[in-house]
N, C-alpha and C positions, 0 to 999 in steps of 0.2 A: 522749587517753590510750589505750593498746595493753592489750587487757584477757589476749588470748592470740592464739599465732600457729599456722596450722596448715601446713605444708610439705604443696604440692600438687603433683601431677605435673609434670614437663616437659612444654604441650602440641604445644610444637613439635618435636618430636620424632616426633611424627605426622605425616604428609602427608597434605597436604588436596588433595581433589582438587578442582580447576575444574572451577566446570558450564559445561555447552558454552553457549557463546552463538549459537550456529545457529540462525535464524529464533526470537531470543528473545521476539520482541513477539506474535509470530504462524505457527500451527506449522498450513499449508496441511494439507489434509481433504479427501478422497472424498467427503464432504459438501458442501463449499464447491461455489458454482455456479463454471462455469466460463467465463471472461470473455475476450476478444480485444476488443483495443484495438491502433488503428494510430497509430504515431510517424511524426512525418516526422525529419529526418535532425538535427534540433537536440532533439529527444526522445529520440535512442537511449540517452542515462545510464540510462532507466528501468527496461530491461530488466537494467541492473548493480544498480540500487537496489532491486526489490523483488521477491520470490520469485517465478520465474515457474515453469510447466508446459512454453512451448517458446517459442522465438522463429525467426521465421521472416523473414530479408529480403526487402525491396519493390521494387519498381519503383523508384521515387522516391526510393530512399537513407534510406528509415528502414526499419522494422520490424515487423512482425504479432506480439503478443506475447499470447499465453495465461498468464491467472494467473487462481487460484482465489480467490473470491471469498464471504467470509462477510457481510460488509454492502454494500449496494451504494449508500447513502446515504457509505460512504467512497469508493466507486470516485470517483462522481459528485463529491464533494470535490478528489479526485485529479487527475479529470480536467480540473474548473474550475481549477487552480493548473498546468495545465500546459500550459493554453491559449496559444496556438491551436498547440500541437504534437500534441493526442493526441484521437482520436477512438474512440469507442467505437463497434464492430462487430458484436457478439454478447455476451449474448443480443439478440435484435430488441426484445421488449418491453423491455429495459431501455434502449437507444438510445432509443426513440421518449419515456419518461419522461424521460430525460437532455436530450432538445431541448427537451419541454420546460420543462424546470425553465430551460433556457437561457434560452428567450424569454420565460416571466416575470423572468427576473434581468433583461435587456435592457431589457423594460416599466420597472423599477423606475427602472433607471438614464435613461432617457430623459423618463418622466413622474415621476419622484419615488415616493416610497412614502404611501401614505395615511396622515393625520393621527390 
């Protein structure tokens, strides 16, 4: 049962604006470290896929690709999922934790992981 009705504006009648969806997940920072990873030539989509700072082609028919970087536990993700296409460059310290978090993943898979 309709107890009373109240007549409300048209709100379409309004335009609404769209927010921009430009780097919606992640909005690169002066802050963020700043990262160089090399593609080789079946790695270049990366540089279309994720916000970079500059990319610079190689030798070898891939790419030098600076992105700014707020976690580097995602880089290091990034970079395992796009093996063996993409290697990390700079920073040095963060390359040399990247290898080796490699060579324990490697251990794991070759000896098993502990019980």
């Amino acid at each position: 049962r309709i107890d009373t009705v109240t007549v409300l504006e048209d709100v379409r009648s309004r335009p609404v604006a769209a927010p921009s969806l430009d780097n919606a997940l992640f909005v690169p920072s002066d802050s963020h470290t700043l990262a160089t990873i090399h593609v080789g030539p079946r790695g270049r989509w990366a540089a279309d896929y994720y916000p970079v700072e500059s990319v610079t082609e190689a030798a070898d028919g891939g790419l030098d690709i600076t992105l700014r970087i707020a976690d580097r536990q995602w880089l290091f993700r990034t970079l395992l999922g796009m093996a063996p296409y993409g290697t990390l460059i700079a920073p040095a310290a963060w390359a040399d934790e990247f290898w080796a978090h490699v060579t324990n993943i490697q251990v794991l898979y070759t000896q098993g992981s502990p019980a």
